[in-house]
N, C-alpha and C positions, 0 to 999 in steps of 0.2 A: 504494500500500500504506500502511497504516496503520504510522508509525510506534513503535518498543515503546523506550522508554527505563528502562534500570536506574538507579534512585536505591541509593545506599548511606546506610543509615541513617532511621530513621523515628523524628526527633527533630522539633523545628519546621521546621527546614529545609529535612529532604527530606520532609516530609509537608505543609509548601508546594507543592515543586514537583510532587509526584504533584498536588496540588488544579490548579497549573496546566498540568500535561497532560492532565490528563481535559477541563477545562475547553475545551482546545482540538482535541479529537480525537484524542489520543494514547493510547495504551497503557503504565502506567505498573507495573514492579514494582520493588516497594520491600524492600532487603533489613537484616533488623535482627536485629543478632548475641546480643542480648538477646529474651529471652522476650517481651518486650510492649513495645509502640511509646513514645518516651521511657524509655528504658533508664538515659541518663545524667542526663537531667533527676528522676528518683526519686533520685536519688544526693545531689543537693541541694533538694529538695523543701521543706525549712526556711524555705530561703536566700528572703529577700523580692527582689525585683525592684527595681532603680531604675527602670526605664521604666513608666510605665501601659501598663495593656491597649490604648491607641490606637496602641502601640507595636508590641506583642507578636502580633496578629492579622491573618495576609496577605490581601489584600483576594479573590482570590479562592477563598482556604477556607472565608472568611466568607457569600461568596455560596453555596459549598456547603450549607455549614451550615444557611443561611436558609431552603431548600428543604425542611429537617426539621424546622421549628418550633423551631431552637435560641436558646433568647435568652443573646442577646451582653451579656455582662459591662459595667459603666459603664466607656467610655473611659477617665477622670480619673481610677480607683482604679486602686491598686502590688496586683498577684498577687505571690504566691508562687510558687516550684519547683512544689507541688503542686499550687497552682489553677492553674497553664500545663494542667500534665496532666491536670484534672477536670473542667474549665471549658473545653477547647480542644482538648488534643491526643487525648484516649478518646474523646468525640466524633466529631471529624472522622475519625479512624482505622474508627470504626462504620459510617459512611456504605458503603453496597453497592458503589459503583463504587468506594473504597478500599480498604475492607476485604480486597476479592479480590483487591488488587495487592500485598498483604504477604506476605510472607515471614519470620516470626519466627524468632527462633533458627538465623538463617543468617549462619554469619562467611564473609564473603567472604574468600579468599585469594591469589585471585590475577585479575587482568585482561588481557585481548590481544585479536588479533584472529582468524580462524578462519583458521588457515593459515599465519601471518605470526608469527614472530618478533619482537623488535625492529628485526631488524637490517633486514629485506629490507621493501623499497622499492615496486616496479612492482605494482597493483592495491591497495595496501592502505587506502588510502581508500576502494573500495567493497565491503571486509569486513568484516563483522559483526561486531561485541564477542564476546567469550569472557567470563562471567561464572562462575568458578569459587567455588562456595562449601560450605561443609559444615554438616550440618544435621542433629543423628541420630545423630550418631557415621558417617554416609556423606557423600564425596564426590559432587557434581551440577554442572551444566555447565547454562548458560543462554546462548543468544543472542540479543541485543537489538542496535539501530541506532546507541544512543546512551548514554552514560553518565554521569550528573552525584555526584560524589561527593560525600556531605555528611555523610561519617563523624563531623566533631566532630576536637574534642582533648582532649576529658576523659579518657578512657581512657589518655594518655600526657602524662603530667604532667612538668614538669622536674623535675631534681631538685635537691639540695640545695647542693650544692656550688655555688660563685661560679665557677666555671671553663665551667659546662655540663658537667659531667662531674658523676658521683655525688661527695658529701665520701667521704672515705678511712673507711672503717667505718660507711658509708651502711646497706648492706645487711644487714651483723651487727645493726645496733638497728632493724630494718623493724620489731619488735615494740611499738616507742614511738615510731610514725613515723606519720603520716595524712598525706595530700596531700589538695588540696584544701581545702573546707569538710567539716568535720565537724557534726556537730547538738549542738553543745555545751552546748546548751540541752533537749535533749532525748532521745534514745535516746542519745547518747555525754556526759549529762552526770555520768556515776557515774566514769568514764574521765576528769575532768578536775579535778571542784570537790576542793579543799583540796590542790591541787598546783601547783609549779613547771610552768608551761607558758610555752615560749618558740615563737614566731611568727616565719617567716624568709620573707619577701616584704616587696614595697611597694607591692600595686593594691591594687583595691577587694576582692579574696576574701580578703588579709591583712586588710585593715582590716575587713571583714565580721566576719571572726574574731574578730578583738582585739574589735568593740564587743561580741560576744555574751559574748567570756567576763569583761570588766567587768561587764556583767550575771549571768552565773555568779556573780561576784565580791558580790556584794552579795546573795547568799543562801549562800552557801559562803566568807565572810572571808578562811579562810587560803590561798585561792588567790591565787597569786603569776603573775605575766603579764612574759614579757619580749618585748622586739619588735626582732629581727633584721633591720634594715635597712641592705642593702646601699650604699645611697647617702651622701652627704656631707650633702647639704641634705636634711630632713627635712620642710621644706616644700612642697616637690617633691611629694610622695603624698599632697597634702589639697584637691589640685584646683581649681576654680573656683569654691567655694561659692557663695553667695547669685549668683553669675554665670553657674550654669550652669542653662542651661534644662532639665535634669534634675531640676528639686529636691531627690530622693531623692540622687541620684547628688552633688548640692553639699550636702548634709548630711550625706551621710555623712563626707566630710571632715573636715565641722566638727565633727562626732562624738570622732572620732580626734585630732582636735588640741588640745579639750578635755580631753580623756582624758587624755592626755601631759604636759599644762599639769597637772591637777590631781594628777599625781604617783599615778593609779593605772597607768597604764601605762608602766614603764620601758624607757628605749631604749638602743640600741646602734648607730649611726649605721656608717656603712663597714667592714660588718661582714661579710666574705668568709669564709662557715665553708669551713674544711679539713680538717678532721678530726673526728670520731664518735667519742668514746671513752665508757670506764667509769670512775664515782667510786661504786663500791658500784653499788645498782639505779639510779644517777641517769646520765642524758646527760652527759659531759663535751665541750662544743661549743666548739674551737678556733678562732681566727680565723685569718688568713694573718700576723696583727702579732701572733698572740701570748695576744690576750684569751681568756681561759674563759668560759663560762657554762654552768651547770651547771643542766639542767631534768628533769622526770621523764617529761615528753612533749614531742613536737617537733614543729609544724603548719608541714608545708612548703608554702607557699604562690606560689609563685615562678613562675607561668605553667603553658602546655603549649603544646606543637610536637606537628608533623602525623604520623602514622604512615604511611611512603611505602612500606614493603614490600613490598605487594600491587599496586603501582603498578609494578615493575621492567619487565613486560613492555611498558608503554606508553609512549609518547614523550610527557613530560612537561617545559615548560620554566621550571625556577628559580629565583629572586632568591638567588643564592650565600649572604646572609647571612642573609634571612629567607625562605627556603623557600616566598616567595609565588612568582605569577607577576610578570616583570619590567615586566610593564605599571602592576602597581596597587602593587607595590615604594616605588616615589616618592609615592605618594600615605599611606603608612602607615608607612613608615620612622619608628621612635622616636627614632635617631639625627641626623633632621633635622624632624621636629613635636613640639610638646613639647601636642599635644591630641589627644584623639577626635573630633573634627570632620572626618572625611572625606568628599567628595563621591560622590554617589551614583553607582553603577558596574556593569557587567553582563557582558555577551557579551563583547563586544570589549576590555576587558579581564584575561578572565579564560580566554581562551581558550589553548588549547596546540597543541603542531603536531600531537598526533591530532587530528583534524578525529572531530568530536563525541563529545570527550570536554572535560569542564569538573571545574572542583572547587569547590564553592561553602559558601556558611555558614561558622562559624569556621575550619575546613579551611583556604579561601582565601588566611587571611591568616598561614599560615606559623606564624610563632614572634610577630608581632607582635601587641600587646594593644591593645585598647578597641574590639573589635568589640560591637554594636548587632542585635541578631536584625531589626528593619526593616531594615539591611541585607544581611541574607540573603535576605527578602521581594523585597526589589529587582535582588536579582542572578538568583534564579531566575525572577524575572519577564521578565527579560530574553532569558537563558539560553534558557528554554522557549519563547519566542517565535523567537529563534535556531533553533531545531532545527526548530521548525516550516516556517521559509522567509519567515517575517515579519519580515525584516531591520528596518523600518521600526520598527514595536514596540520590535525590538530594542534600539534607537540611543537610542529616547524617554527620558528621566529623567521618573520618575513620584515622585521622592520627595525631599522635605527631611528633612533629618535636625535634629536639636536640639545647637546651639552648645553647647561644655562649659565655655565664659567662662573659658578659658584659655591661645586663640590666634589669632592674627590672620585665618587661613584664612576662606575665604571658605564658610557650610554649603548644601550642595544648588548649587553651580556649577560652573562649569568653575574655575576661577579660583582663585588658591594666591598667597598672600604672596609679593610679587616676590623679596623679600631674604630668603627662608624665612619658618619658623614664627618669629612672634612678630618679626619684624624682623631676624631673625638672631640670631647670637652675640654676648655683651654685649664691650663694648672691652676693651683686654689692662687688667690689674690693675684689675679692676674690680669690687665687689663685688654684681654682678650675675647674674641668670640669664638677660637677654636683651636685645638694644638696647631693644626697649620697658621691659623693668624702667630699666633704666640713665637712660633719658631722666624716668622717671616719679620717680626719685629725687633726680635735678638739683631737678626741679619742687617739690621740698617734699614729694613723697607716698611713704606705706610702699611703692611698687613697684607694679605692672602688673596682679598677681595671677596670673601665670603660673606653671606650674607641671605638671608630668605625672601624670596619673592612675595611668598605667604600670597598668593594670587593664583587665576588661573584664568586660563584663557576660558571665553563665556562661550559653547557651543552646541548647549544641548536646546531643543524642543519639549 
């Protein structure tokens, strides 16, 4: 029998993996809780890319595509949010043997197996998925063999509060609150020029921010920028510059750190908001030590974590602290790589004790940042070769990913800094951020240039 596998989400991810089950004789429906494929990627469609197109396009959607006279964008040039979706994802979404596998405007709600509960045991690995979704204002039931989740995380943004929890009058001021990127530059920039705008993260979607609304800045004067970062070192969030085989992605840093140096954008370093209050129409933004900062809008920029809800009925297994699987845990842990540089990964580590069910694309990796859309490519490549019985496929690494010249790690191998990222932790009292900073400072030199991104490229649906 032919295979039928449920993707959730028709963003790049799962609109990869539908490319690579059709490709291999699979039956592919894809469910997308938004009106039209790339739901989340129009949300940030502004937003430029750090990765080029040689990036951004999985090699067998590409072959689809090729089959309808589409010409492929030049590898070496940065897309945008919107060139993703004009130039790649409406496209391939068009093709006939896709097209038919979508399912728009269907939120999935709930997953299991036909029959089986969580709880009971004997047969239920040879029953079929429950795909419960709604579509219409009606409830509908779908069964498939297999199911690869690649909802995204953009729809569930952290929030503002340093605790993981909402700040204390989070949700009374939702009115002067945006998560995410905003188009500050464009449809939301009448929302921002000649005001107090303070910025609370420290990847690349805060830094995205802050450089656009410097640029605000310089057609709009009395806009005022402040930048809420949670951490101590401030260095820490400008990356690997000129070191990162990203370009875009080590200039952005340099962007930001420029910024900061020239005194248009003011910081606030270890800065755990607590509280949300009112000073008149203005935000009064608490810290946990006490500091105010008082803005007229608030760009919470702080990450996103997976939405596991509709996941309850299946046996899924955890990394306690980052909500990945505890295979690829070790491998992306922020608490022990202080880079993006992770090697390439698939089935086998992304698998759970439902026997074929996966979660791939940003999903995957939990709460932790500097996910790469190539590897989401890579994982449903794998993935889908998995389900098919092509274990061998499955196992293969087909992809290097691009160094972020900020840690020791070894890109596209098996192989991980013996003493961790970066050589480890720098010695006691040391005014270091890593053994290799520490040993680079002995030597006479500014340090290592290590440093966390703590960001990730935004490209899921």
């Amino acid at each position: 029998m032919t295979k039928t596998i449920a993707i959730i989400g028709a963003g790049p991810t799962g609109l990869a993996t539908a490319a690579h089950a059709i490709e291999r004789g699979l039956t592919p429906l894809v469910f997308e809780r938004g009106p039209a494929v790339g739901h989340a990627v129009r949300q940030w469609a502004h937003v430029p890319m750090f990765s080029p197109w040689a990036y951004n396009i999985d090699a067998a959607a590409a072959r689809l595509l090729a089959g309808s006279g589409w010409p492929p964008p030049p590898r070496d040039t940065y897309p945008t949010g919107g060139d993703l979706l004009t130039r790649y994802l409406i496209p391939l979404a068009g093709l006939p043997g896709l097209g038919q596998a979508l399912r728009l405007g269907a939120d999935v709600t709930a997953i299991s197996r036909h029959g089986f509960d969580k709880v009971k045991t004997a047969g239920r690995d040879g029953a079929p998925f429950i795909i419960r979704y709604r579509q219409r204002g009606e409830d509908k039931t779908e069964q498939v063999d297999a199911v690869i989740d690649a909802s995204g995380t953009w729809l569930s943004p952290n929030p503002a509060g340093s605790s993981g929890l909402p700040a204390i009058g989070e949700r009374e001021a939702a009115g002067q609150i945006s998560y995410g990127m905003p188009d500050v530059l464009g449809s939301a920039a009448a929302r921002y020029a000649g005001r107090r705008i303070a910025v609370i993260g420290g990847g690349h979607s805060a830094i995205g921010t802050l450089t656009a609304l410097a640029e605000l800045k310089g057609r709009a004067p009395a806009t005022h920028i402040a930048w809420l970062y949670r951490g101590a070192r401030l260095a820490n969030a400008f990356g690997g510059g000129a070191a990162d085989q990203l370009a875009a992605r080590g200039e952005l840093g340099t962007r930001i750190a420029n910024l900061v140096a020239s005194g248009l954008v003011s910081v606030e370093t270890a800065f755990r908001l607590e509280t949300i209050g009112r000073q008149g129409s203005a935000l009064r933004l608490a810290s946990d030590d006490g500091r105010v900062v008082e803005a007229d809008e608030l760009v919470v920029a702080t990450g996103f974590r997976p939405d596991l809800d509709f996941l309850r009925e299946v046996r899924v297994q955890l990394d306690p602290a980052l909500e990945c699987t505890p295979a690829l845990a070790p491998l992306i842990d922020p608490n022990e790589h202080s880079c993006g540089t992770v090697r390439p990964h698939g089935a086998a580590e992304l698998a759970h004790p439902e026997q074929g069910f996966y979660i791939a694309g940003m999903k995957s990796y939990g709460r932790a940042p500097t996910f790469l859309l190539a590897t989401g490519h890579e994982q449903v490549r794998s993935i889908v070769a998995a389900v098919a019985g092509d274990h061998e496929a499955a196992r293969r690494v087909e992809l290097v990913l691009p160094e972020t010249g900020v840690c020791s790690a070894t890109p596209g191998g098996p192989g991980e800094a013996t003493s961790g990222c970066c050589g480890g932790p720098a010695p006691a009292a040391r005014d270091a951020c890593c053994t290799e900073d520490a040993v680079a400072k002995d030597e006479g030199k500014a340090g290592c240039g290590c440093g966390s991104p703590a960001g990730r490229e935004i490209v899921e649906a």
